[in-house]
C-alpha positions as CSV (number, residue, x, y, z in Angstrom):
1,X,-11.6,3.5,14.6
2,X,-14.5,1.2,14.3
3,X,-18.0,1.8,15.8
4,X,-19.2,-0.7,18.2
5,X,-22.6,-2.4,18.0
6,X,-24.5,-4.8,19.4
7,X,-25.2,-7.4,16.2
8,X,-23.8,-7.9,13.1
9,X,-25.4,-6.9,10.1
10,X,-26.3,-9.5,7.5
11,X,-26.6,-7.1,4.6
12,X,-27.1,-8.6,1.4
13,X,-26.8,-7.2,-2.2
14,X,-26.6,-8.1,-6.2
15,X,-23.2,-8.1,-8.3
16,X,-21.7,-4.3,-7.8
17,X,-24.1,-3.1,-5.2
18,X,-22.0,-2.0,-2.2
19,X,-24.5,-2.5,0.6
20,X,-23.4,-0.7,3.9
21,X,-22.8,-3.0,6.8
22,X,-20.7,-5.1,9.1
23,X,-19.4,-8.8,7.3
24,X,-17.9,-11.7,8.4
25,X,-14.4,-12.7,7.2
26,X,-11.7,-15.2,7.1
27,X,-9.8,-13.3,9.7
28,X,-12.4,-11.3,11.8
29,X,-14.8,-8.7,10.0
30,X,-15.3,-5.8,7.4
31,X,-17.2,-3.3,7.6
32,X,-18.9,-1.1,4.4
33,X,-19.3,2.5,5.5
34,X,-20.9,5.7,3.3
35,X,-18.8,8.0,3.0
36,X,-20.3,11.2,4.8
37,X,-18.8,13.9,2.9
38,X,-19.2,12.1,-0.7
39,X,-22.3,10.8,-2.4
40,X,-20.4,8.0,-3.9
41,X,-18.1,7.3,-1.8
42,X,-17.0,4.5,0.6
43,X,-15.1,3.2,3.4
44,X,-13.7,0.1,4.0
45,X,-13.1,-0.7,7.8
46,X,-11.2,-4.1,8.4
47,X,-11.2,-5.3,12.2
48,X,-12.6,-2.0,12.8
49,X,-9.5,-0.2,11.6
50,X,-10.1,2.2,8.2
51,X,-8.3,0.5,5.3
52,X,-9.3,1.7,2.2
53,X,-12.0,4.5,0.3
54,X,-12.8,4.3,-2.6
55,X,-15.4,5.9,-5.5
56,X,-17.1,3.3,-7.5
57,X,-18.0,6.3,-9.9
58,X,-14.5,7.3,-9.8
59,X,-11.1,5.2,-10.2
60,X,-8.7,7.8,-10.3
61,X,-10.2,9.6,-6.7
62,X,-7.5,9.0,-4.2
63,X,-8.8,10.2,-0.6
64,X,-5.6,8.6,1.2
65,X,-3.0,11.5,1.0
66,X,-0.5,8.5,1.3
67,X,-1.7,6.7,-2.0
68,X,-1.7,9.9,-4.3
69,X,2.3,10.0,-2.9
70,X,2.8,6.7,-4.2
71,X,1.0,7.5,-7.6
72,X,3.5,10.1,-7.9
73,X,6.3,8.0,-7.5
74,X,4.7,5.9,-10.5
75,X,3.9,8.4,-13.0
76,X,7.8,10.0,-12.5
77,X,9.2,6.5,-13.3
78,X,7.4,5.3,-16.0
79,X,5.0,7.1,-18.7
80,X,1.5,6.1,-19.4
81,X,1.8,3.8,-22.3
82,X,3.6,1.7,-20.2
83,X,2.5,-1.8,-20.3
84,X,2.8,-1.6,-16.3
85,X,3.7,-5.0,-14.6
86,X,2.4,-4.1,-11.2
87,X,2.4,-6.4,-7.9
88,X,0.1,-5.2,-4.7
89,X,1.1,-6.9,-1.4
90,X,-2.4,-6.0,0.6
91,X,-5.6,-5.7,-1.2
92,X,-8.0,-3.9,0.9
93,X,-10.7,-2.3,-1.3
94,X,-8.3,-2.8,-4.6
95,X,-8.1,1.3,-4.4
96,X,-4.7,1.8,-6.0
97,X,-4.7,-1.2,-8.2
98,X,-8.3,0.2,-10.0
99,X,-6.3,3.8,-9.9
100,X,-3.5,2.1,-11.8
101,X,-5.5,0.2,-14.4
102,X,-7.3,4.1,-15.1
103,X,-4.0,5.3,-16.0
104,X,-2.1,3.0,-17.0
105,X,-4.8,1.1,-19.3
106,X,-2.3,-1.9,-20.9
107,X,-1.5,-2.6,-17.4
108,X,-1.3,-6.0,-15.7
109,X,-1.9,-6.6,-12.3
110,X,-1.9,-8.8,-9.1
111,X,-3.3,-7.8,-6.1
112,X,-1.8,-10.1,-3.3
113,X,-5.0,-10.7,-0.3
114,X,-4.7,-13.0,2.4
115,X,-8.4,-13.0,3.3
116,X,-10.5,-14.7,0.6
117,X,-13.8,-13.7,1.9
118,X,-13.1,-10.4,1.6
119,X,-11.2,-11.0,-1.7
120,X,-14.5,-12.6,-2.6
121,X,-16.9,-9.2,-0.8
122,X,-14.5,-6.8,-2.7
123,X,-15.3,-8.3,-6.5
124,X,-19.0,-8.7,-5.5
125,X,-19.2,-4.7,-4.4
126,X,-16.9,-3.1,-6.4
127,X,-16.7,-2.9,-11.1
128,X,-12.9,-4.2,-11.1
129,X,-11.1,-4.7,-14.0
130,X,-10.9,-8.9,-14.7
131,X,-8.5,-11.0,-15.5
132,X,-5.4,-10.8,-17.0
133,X,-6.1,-7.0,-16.5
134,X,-6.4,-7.3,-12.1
135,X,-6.3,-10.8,-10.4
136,X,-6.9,-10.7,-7.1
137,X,-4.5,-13.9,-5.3
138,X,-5.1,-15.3,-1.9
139,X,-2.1,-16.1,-0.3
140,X,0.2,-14.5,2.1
141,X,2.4,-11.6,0.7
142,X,6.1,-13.0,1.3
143,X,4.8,-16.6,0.0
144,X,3.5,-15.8,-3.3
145,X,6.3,-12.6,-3.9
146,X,8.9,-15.3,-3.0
147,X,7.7,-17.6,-5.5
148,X,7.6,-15.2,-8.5
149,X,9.9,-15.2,-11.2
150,X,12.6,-13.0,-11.8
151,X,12.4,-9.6,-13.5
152,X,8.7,-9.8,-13.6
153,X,6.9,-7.2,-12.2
154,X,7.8,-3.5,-13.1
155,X,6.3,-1.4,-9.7
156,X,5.9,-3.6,-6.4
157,X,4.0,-1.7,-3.5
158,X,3.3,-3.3,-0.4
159,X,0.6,-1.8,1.7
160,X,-0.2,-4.5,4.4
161,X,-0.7,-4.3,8.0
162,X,-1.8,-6.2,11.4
163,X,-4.1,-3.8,12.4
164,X,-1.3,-1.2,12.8
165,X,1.8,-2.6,12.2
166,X,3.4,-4.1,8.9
167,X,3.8,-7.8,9.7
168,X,8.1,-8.0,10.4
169,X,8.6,-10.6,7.6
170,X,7.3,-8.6,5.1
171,X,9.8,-5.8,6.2
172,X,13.4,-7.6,6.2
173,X,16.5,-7.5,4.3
174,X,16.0,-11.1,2.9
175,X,12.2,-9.9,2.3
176,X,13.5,-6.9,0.5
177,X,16.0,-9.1,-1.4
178,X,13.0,-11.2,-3.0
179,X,11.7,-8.2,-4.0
180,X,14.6,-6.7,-5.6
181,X,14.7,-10.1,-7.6
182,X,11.4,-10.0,-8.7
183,X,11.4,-6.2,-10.3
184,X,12.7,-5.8,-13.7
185,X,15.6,-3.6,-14.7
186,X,14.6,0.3,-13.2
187,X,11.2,-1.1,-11.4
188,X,10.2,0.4,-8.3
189,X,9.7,-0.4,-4.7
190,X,7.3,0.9,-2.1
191,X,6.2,0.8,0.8
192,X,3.6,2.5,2.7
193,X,5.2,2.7,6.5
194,X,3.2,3.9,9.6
195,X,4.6,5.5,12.8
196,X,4.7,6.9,15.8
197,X,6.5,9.7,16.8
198,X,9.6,8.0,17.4
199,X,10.3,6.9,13.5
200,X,12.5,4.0,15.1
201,X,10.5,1.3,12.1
202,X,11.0,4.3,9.1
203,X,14.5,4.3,10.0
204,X,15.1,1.2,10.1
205,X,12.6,0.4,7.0
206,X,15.0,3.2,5.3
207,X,18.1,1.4,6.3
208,X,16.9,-2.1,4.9
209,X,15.3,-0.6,1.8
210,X,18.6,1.4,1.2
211,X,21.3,-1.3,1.8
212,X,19.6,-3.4,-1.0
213,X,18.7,-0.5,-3.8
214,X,20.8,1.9,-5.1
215,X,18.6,4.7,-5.2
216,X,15.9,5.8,-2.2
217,X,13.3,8.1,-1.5
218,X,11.0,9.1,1.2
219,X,7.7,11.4,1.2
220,X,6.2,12.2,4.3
221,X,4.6,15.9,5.3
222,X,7.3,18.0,7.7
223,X,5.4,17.0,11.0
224,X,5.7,13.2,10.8
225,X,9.4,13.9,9.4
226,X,9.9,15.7,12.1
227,X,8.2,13.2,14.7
228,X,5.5,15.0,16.1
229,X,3.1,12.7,15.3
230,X,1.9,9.4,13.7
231,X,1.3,8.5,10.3
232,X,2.2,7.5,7.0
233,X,5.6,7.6,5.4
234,X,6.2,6.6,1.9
235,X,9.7,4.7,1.0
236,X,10.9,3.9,-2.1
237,X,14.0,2.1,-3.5
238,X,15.0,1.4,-7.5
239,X,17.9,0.6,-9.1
240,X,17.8,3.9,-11.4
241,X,17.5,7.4,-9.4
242,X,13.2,8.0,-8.3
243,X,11.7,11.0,-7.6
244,X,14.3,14.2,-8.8
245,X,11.9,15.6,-11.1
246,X,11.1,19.5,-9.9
247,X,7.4,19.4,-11.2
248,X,7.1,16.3,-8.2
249,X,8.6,18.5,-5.5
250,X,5.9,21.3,-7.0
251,X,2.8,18.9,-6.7
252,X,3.8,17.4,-3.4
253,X,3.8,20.6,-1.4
254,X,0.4,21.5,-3.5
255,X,-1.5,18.5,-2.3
256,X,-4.4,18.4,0.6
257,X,-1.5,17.5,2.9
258,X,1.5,19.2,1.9
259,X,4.6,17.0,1.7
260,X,8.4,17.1,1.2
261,X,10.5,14.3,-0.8
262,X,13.6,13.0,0.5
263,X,16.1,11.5,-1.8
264,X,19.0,9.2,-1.2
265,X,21.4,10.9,0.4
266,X,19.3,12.6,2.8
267,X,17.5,8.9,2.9
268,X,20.5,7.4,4.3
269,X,21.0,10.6,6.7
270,X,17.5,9.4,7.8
271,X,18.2,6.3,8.6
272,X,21.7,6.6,9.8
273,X,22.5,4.4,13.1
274,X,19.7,1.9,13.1
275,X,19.5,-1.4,12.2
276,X,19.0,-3.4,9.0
277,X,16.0,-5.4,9.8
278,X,16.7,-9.3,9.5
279,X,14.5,-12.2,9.5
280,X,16.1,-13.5,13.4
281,X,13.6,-10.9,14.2
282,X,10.4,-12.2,12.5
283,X,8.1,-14.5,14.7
284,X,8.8,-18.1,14.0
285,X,5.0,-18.8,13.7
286,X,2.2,-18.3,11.4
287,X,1.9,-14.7,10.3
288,X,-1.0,-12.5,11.9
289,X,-3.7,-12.2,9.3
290,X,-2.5,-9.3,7.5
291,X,-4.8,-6.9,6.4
292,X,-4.2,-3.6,4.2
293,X,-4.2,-0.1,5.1
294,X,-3.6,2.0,8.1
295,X,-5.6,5.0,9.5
296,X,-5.0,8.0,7.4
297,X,-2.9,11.0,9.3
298,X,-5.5,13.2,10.8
């Protein structure tokens, strides 16, 4: 969590100079934190939760277990001469889109950010790729996915929350429809779901997910499977089957966090019993000022 002070910081710094303090945003404050443990590195806290890290010196470092999960998931569904057509729903730090545009150098990307300030803080700190290569795009995620075109985007990820909860809109089957519509032929879906120990929202994110694609996944480490604490879970649905490969199983249970991939049919044995989520269940108001990331499983 955040550290509490007394004042804000006013810290002030040229083009691509992180400089380490507390800023004002459109929907509360950030906060740029040295990474202790690396010389480069550096965390992005947003309304005093810890969103993103990332290594200017270093696109490809991934410090979120959860992100090098989803890069997995990338890499086994399309090679890296793919001219990747990639949507981010949450911005954050742009971690995972600068990650993508290192590997996947013809890529094209939109990064989807509903604070502009920190849209605006983000570009000023941080080297990241320019247009057409990364745009960054204010707006609200379900707005601006719902008025995409169809078949034009070839990985969506959404990675958006309210301090610790994914905004319900952005979680529904008439959400999840949109973004069905949107990916092209075998494009790829996923989401990066926190939990408590319960795992009542990955079921029933799994259930929703798996009613509208014909092929899931999941990739969690065996205690949050198993409910004995909270964290991240990784789901994923396509239309072509994600994730089978035995060299992904190898490198999942080799990581810092060892993990274990579930696919469809134990997906659906997951989520057996609960709900679809529908958008009766999404506040009729204006959506909480989503922001991206959620503490990383300790």
């Amino acid at each position: 969590m955040g550290r509490r002070r007394t004042g804000r910081e006013k810290p002030t710094g040229s083009s691509h100079e992180p400089v380490a303090g507390l800023y004002d945003t459109d929907t509360g404050t950030c906060e740029l934190v040295k990474d202790p443990y690396r010389d480069s590195g550096w965390i992005l806290e947003v309304n005093g939760v810890p969103s993103s890290h990332i290594d200017p010196d270093d696109p490809t470092l991934l410090e979120f277990e959860y992100m090098r999960w989803i890069t997995m998931l990338v890499h086994g569904q399309f090679s890296r001469d793919t001219r990747l057509r990639a949507l981010h729903l949450g911005g954050g730090a742009c971690t995972m889109a600068r990650y993508l545009a290192a590997t996947y150098p013809d890529a094209r990307q939109v990064v989807v950010e509903i604070d502009g300030r920190l849209a605006e803080l983000v570009r000023e700190w941080f080297d990241l790729p320019r247009a057409p290569m990364l745009r960054i795009r204010v707006g609200e995620g379900r707005a601006v996915l719902t008025s995409l075109t169809d078949a034009t985007r070839d990985v969506i990820i959404r990675d958006v929350f309210a301090i610790n909860k994914t905004p319900v809109a952005l979680t529904t089957l008439e959400f999840t429809r949109h973004v069905q519509r949107v990916l092209a032929p075998g494009g790829l879906y996923v989401v990066n779901c926190g939990d408590t120990r319960d795992l009542t929202t990955a079921r029933r994110e799994a259930a929703t997910i798996g009613s509208v694609f014909e092929h899931s996944a999941m990739i969690a480490d065996p205690a949050m499977l198993k409910g004995r604490r909270y964290g991240n879970l990784i789901i994923a649905g396509s239309d072509r089957p994600l994730g089978e490969s035995d060299a992904l199983a190898r490198d999942l249970l080799g990581g810092a966090v060892p993990a274990q991939i579930r696919h469809t049919a134990e997906t659906h044995k997951f989520a057996a019993g609960s709900k679809v989520l529908d958008d009766s269940e999404a506040p009729q108001r204006s959506m909480p000022a989503a922001q991206r990331g959620t503490p990383e499983p300790s």
